[in-house]
PQR file with spaces between the fields and no chain letter, atoms N, CA, C, O and H, PARSE charges and radii, in Angstrom:
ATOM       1  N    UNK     1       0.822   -1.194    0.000 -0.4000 1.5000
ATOM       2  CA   UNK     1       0.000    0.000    0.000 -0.0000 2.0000
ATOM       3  C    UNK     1       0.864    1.255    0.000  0.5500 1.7000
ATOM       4  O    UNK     1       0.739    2.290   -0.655 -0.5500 1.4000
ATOM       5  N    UNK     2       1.768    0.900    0.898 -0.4000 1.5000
ATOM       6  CA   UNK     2       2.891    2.517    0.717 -0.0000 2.0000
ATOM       7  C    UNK     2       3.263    2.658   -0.286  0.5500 1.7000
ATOM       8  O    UNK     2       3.162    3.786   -0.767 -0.5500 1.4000
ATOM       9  H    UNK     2       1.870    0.059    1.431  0.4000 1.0000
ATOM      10  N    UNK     3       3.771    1.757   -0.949 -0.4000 1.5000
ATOM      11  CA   UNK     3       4.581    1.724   -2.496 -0.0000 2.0000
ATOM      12  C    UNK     3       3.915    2.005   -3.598  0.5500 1.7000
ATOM      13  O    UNK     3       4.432    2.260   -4.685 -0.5500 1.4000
ATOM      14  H    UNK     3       3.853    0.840   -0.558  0.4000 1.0000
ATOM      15  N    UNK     4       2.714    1.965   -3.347 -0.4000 1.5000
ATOM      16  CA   UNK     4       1.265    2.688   -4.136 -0.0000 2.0000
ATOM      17  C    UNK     4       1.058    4.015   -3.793  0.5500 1.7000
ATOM      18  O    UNK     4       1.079    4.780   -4.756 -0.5500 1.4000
ATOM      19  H    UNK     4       2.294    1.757   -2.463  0.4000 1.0000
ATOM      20  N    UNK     5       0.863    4.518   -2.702 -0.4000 1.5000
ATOM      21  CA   UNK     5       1.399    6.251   -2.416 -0.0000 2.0000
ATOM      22  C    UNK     5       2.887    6.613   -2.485  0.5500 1.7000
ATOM      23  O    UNK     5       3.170    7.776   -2.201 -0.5500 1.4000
ATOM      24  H    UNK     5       0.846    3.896   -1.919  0.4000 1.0000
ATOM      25  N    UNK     6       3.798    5.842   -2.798 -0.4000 1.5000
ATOM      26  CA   UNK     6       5.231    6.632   -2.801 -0.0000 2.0000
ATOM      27  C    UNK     6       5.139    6.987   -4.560  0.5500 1.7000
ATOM      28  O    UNK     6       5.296    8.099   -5.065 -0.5500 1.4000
ATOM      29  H    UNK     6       3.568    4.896   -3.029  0.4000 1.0000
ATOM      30  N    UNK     7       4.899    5.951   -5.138 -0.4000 1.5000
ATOM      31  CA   UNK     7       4.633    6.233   -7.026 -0.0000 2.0000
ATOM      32  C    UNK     7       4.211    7.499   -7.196  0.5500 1.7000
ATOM      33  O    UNK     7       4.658    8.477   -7.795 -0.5500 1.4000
ATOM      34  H    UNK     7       4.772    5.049   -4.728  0.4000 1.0000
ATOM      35  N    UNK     8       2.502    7.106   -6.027 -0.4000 1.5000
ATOM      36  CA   UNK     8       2.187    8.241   -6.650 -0.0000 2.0000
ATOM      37  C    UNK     8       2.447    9.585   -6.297  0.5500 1.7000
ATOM      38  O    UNK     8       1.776   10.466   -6.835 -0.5500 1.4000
ATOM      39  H    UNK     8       2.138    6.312   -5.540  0.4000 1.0000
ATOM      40  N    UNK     9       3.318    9.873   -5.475 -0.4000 1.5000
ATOM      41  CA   UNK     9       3.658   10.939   -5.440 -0.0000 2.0000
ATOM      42  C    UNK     9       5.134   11.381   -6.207  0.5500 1.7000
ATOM      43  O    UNK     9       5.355   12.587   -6.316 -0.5500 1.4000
ATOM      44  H    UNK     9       3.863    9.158   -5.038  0.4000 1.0000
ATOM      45  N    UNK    10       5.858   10.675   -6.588 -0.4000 1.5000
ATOM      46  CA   UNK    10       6.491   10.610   -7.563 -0.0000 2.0000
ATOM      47  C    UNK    10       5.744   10.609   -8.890  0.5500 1.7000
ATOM      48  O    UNK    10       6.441   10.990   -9.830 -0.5500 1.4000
ATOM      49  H    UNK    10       5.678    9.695   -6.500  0.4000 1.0000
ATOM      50  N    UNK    11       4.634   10.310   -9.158 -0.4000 1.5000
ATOM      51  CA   UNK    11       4.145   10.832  -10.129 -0.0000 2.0000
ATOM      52  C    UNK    11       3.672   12.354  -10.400  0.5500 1.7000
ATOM      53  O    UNK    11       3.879   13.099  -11.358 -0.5500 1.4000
ATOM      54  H    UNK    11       4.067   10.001   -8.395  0.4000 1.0000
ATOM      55  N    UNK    12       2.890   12.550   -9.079 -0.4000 1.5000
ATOM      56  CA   UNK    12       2.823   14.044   -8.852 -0.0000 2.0000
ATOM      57  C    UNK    12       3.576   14.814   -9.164  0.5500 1.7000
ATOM      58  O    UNK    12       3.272   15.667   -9.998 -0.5500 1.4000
ATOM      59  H    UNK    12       2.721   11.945   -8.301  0.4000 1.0000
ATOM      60  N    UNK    13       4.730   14.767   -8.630 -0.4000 1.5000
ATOM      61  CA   UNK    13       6.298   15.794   -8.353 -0.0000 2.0000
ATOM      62  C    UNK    13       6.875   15.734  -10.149  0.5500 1.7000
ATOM      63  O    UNK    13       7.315   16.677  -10.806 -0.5500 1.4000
ATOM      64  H    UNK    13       4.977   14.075   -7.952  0.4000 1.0000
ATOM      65  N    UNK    14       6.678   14.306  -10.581 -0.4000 1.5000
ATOM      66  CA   UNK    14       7.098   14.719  -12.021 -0.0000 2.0000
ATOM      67  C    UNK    14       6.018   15.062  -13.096  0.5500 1.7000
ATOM      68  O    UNK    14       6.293   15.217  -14.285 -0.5500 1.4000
ATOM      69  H    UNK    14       6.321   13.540  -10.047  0.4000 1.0000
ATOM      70  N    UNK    15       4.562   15.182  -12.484 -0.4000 1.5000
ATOM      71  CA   UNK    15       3.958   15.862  -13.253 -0.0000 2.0000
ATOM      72  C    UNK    15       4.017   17.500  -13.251  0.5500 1.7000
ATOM      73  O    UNK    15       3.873   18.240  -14.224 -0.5500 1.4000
ATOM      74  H    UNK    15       4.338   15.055  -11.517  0.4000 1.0000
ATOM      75  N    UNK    16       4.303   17.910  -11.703 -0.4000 1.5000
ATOM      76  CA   UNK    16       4.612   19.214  -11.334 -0.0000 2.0000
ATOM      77  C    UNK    16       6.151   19.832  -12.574  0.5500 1.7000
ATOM      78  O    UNK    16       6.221   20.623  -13.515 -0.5500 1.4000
ATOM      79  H    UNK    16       4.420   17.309  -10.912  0.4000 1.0000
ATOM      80  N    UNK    17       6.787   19.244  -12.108 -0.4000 1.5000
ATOM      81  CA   UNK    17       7.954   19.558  -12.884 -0.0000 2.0000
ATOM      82  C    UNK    17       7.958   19.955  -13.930  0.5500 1.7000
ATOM      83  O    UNK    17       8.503   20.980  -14.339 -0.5500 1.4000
ATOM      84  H    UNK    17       6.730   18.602  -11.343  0.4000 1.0000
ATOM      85  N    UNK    18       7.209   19.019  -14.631 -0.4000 1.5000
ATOM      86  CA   UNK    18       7.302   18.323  -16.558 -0.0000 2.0000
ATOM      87  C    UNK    18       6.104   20.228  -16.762  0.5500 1.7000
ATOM      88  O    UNK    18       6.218   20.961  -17.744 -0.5500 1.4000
ATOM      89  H    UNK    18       6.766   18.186  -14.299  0.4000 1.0000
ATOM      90  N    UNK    19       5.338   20.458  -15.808 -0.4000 1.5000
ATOM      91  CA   UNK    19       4.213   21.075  -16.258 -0.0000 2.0000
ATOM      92  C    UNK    19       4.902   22.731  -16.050  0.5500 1.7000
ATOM      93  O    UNK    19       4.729   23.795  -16.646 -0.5500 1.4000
ATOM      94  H    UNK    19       5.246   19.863  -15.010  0.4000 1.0000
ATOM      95  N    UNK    20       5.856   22.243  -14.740 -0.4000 1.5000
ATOM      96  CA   UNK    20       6.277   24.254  -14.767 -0.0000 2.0000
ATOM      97  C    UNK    20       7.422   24.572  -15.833  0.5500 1.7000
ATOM      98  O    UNK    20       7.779   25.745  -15.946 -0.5500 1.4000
ATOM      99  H    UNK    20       5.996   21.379  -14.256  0.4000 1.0000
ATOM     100  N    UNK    21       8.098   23.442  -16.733 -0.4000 1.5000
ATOM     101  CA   UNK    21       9.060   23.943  -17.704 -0.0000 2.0000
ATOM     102  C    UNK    21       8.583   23.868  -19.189  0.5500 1.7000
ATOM     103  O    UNK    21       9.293   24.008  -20.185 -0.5500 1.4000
ATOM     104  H    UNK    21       7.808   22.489  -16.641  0.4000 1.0000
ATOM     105  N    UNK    22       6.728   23.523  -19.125 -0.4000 1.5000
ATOM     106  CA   UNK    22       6.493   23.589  -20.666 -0.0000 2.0000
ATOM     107  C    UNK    22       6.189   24.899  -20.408  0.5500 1.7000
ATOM     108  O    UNK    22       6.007   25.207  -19.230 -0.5500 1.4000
ATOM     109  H    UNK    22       6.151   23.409  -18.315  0.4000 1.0000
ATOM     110  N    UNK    23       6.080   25.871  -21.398 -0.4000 1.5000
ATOM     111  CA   UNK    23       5.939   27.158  -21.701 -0.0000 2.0000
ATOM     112  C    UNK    23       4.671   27.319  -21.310  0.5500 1.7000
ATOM     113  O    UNK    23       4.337   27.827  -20.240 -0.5500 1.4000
ATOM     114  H    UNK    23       6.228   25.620  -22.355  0.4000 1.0000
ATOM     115  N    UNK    24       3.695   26.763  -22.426 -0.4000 1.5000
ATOM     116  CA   UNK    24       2.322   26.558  -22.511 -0.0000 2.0000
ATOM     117  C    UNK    24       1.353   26.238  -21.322  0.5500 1.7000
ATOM     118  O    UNK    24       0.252   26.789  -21.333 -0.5500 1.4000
ATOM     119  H    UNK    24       3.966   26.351  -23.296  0.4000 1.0000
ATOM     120  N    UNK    25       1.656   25.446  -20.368 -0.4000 1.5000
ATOM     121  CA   UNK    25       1.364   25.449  -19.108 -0.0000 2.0000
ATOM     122  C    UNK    25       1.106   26.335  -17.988  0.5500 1.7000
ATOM     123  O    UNK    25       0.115   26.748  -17.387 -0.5500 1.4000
ATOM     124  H    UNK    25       2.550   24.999  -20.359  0.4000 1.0000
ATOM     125  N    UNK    26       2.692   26.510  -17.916 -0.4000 1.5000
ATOM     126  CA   UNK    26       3.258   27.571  -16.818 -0.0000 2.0000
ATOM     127  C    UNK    26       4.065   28.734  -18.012  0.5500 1.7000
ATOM     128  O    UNK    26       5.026   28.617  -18.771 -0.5500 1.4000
ATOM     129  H    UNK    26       3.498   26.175  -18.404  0.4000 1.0000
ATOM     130  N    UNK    27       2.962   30.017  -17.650 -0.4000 1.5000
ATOM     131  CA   UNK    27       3.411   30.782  -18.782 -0.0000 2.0000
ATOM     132  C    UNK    27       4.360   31.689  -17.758  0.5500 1.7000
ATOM     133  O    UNK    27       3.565   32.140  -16.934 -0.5500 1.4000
ATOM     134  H    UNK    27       2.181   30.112  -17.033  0.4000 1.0000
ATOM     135  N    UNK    28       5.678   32.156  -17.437 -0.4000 1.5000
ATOM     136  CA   UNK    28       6.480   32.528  -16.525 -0.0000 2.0000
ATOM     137  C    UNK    28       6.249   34.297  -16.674  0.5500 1.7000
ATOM     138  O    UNK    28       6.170   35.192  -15.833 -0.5500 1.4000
ATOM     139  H    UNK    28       6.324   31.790  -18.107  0.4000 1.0000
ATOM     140  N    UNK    29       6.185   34.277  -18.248 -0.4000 1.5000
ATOM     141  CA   UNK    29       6.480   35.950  -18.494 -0.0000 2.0000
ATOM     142  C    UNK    29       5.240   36.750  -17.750  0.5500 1.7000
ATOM     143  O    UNK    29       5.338   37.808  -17.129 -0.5500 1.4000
ATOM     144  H    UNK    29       6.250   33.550  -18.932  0.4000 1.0000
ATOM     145  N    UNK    30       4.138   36.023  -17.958 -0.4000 1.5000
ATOM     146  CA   UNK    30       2.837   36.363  -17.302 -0.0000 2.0000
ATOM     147  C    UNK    30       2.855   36.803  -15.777  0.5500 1.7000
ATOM     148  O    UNK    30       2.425   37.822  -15.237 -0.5500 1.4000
ATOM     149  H    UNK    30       4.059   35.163  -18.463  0.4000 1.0000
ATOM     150  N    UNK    31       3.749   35.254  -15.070 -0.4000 1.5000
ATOM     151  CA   UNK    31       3.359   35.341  -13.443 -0.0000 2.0000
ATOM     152  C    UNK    31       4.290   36.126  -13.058  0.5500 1.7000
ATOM     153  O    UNK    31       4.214   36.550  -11.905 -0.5500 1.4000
ATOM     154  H    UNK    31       4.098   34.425  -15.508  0.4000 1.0000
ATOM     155  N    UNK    32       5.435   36.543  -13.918 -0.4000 1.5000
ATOM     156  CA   UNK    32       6.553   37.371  -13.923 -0.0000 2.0000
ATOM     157  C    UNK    32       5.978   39.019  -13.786  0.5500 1.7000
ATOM     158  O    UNK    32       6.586   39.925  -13.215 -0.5500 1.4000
ATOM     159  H    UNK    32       5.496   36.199  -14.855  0.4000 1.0000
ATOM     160  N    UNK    33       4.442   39.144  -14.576 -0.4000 1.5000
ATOM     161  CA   UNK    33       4.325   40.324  -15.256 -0.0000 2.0000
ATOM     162  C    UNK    33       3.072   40.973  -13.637  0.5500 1.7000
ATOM     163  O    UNK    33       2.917   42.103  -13.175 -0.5500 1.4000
ATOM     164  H    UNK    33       3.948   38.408  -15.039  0.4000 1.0000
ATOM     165  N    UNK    34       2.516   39.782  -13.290 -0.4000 1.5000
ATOM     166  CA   UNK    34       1.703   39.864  -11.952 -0.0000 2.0000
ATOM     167  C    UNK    34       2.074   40.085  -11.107  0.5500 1.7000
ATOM     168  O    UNK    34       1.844   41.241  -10.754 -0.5500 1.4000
ATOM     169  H    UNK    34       2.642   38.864  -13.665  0.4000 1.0000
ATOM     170  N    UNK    35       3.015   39.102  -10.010 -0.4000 1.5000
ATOM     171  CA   UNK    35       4.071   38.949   -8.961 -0.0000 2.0000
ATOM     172  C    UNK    35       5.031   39.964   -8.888  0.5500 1.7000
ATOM     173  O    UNK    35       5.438   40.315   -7.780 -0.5500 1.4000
ATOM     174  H    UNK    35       3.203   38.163  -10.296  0.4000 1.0000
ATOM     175  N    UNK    36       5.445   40.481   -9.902 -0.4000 1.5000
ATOM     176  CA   UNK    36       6.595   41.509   -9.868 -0.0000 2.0000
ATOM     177  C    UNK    36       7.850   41.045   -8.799  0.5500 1.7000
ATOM     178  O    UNK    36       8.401   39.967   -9.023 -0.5500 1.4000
ATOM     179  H    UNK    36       5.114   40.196  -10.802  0.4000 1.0000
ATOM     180  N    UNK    37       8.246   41.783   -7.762 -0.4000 1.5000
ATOM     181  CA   UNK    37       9.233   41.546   -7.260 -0.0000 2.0000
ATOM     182  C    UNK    37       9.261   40.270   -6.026  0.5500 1.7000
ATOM     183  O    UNK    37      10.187   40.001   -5.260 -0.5500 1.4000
ATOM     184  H    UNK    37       7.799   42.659   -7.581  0.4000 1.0000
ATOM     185  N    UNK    38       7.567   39.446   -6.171 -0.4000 1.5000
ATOM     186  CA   UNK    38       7.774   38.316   -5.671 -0.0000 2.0000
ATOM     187  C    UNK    38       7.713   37.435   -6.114  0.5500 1.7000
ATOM     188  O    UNK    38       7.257   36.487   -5.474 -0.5500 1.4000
ATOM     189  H    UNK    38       6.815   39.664   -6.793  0.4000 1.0000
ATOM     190  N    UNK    39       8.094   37.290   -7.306 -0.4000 1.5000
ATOM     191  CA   UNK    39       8.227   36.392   -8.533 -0.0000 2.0000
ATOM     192  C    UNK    39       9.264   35.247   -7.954  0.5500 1.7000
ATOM     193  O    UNK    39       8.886   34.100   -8.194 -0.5500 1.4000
ATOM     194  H    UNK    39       8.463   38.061   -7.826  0.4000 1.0000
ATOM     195  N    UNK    40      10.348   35.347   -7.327 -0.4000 1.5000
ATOM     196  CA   UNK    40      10.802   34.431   -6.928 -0.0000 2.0000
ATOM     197  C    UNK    40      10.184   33.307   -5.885  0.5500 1.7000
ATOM     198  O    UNK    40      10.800   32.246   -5.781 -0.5500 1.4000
ATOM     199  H    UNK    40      10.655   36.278   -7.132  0.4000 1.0000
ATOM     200  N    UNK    41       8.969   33.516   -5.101 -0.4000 1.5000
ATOM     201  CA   UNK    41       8.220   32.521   -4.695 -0.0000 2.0000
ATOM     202  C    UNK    41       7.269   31.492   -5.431  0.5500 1.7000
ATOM     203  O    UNK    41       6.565   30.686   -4.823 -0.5500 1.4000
ATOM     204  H    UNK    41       8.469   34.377   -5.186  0.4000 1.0000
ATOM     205  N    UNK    42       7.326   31.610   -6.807 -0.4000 1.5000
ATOM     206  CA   UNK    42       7.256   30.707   -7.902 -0.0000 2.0000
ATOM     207  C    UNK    42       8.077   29.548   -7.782  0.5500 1.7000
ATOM     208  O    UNK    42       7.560   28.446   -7.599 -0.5500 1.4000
ATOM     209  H    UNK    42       7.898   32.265   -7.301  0.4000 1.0000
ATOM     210  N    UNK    43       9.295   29.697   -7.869 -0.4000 1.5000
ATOM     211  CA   UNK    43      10.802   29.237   -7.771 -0.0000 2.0000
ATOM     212  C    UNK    43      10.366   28.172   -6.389  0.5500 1.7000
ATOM     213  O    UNK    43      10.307   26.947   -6.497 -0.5500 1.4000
ATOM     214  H    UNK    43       9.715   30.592   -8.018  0.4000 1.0000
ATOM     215  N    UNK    44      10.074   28.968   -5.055 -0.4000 1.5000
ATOM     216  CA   UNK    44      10.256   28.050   -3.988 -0.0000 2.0000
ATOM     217  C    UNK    44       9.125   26.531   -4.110  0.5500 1.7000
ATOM     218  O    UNK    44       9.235   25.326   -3.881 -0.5500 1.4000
ATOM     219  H    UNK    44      10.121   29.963   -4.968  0.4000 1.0000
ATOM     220  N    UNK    45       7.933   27.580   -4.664 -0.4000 1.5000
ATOM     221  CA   UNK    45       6.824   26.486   -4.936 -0.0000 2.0000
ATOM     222  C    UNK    45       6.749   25.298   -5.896  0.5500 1.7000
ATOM     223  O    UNK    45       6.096   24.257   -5.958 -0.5500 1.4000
ATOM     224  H    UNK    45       7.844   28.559   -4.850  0.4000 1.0000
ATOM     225  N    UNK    46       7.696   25.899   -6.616 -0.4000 1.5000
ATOM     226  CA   UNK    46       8.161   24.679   -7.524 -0.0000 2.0000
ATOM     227  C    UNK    46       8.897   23.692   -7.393  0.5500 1.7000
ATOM     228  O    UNK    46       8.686   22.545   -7.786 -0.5500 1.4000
ATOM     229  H    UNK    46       8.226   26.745   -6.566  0.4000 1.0000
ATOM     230  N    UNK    47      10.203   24.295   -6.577 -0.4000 1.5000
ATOM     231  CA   UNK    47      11.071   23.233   -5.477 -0.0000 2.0000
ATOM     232  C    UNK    47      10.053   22.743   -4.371  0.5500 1.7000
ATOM     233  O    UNK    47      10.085   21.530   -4.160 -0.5500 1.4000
ATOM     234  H    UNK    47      10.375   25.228   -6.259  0.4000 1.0000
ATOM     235  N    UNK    48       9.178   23.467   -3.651 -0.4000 1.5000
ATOM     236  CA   UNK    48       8.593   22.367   -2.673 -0.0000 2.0000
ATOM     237  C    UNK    48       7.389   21.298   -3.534  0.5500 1.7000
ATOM     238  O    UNK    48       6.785   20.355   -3.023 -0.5500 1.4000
ATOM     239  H    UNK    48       9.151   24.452   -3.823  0.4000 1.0000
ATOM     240  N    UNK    49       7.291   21.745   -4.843 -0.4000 1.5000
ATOM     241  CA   UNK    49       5.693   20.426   -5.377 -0.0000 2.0000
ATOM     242  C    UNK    49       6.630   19.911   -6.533  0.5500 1.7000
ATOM     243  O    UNK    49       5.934   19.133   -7.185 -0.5500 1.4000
ATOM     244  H    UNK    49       7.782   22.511   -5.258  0.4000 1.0000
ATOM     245  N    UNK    50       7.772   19.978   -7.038 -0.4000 1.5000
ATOM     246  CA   UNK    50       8.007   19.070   -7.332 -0.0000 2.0000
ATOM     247  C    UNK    50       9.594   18.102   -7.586  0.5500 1.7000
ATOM     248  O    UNK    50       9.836   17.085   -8.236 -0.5500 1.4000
ATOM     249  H    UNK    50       8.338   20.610   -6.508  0.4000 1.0000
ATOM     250  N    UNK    51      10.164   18.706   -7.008 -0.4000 1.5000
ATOM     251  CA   UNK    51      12.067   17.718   -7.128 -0.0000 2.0000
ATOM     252  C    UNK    51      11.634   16.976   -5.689  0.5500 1.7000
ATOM     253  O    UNK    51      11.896   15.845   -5.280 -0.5500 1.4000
ATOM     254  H    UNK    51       9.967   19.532   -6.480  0.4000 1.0000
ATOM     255  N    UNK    52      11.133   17.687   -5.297 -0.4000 1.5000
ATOM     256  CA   UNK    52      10.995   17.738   -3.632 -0.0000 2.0000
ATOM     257  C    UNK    52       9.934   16.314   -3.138  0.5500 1.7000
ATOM     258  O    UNK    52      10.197   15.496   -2.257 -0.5500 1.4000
ATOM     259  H    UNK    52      10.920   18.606   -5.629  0.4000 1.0000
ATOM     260  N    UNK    53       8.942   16.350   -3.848 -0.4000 1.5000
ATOM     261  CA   UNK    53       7.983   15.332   -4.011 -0.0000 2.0000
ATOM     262  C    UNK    53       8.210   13.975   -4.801  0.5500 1.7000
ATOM     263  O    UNK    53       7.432   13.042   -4.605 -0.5500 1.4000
ATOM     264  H    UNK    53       8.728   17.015   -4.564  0.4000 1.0000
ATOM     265  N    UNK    54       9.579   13.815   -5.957 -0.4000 1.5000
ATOM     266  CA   UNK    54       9.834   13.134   -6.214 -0.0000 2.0000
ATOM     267  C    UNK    54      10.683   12.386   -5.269  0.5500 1.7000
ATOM     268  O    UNK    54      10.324   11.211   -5.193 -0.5500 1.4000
ATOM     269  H    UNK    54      10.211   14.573   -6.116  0.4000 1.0000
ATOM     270  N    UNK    55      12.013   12.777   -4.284 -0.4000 1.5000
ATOM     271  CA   UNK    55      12.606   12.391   -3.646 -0.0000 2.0000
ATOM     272  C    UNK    55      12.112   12.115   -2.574  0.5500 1.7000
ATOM     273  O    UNK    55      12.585   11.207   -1.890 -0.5500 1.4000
ATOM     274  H    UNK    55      12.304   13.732   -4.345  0.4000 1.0000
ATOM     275  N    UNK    56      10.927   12.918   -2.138 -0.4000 1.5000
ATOM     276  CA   UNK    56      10.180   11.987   -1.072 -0.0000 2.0000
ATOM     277  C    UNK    56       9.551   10.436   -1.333  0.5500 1.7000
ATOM     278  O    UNK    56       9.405    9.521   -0.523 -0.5500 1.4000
ATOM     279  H    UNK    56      10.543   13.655   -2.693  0.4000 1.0000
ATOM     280  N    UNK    57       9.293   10.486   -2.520 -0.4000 1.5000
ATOM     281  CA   UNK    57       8.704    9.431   -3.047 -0.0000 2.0000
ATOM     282  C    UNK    57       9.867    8.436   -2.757  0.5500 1.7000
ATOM     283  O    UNK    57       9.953    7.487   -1.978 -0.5500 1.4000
ATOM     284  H    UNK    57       9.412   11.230   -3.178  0.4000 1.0000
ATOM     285  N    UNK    58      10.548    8.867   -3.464 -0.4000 1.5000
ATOM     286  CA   UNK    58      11.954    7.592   -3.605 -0.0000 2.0000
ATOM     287  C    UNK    58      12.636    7.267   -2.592  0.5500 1.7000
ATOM     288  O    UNK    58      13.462    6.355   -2.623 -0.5500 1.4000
ATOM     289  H    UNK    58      10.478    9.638   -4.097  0.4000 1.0000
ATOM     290  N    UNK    59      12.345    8.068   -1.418 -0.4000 1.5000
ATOM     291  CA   UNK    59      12.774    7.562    0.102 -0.0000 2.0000
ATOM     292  C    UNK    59      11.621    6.562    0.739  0.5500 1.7000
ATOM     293  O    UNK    59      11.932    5.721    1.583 -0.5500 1.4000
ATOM     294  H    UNK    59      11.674    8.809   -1.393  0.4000 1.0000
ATOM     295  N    UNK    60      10.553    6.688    0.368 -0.4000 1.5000
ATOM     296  CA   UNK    60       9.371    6.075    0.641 -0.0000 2.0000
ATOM     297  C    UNK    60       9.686    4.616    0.213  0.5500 1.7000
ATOM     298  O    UNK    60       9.698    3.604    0.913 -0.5500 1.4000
ATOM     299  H    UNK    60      10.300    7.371   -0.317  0.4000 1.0000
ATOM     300  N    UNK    61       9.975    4.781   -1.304 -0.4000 1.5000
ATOM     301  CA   UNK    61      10.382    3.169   -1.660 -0.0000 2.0000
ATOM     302  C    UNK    61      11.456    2.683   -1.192  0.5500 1.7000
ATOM     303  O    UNK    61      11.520    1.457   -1.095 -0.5500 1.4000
ATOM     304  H    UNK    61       9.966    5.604   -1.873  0.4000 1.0000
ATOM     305  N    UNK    62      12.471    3.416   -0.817 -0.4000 1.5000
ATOM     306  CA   UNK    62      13.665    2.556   -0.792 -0.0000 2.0000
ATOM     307  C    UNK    62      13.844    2.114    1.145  0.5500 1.7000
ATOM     308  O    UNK    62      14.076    0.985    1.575 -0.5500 1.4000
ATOM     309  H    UNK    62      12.420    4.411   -0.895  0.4000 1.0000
ATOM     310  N    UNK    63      13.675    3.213    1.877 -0.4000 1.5000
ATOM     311  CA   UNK    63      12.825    2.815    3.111 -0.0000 2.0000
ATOM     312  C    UNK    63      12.141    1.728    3.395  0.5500 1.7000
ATOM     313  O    UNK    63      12.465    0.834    4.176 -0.5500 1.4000
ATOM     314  H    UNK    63      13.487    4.131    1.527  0.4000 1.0000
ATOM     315  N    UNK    64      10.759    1.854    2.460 -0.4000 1.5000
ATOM     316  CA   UNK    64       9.812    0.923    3.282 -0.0000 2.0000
ATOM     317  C    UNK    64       9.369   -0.592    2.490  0.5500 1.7000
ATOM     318  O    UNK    64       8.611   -1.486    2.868 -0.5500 1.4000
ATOM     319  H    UNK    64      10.496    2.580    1.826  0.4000 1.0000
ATOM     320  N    UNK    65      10.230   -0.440    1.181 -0.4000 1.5000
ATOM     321  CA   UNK    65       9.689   -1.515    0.255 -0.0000 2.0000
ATOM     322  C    UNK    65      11.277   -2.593    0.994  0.5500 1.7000
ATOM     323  O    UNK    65      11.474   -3.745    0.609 -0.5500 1.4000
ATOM     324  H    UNK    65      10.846    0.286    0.874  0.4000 1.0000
């Protein structure tokens, strides 16, 4: 059952990822053009939903499987 929530959050984290470096998705110039000088909390939110969520995942498997 864990190894079924560790995937999937490794799936999550690399759907997060895959989705903030297509253009089309995550349009940057936009949240760039909104956020202005807190544009860099984009950046953190992206490191915490998704590199971040993959390696949790992969501690999950290698831990508990």
């Amino acid at each position: 059952m864990l190894s079924v929530i560790a995937a999937g959050v490794i799936a999550l984290g690399m759907l997060v990822s895959v989705g903030f470096w297509v253009p089309r998705i995550c349009n940057r110039r936009r949240l760039r053009e909104l956020l202005g000088e807190r544009y860099p909390l984009v950046y953190l939110v992206y490191v915490a939903n998704g590199p971040v969520l993959v390696l949790f995942g992969v501690f999950l498997i290698c831990r508990f499987s």
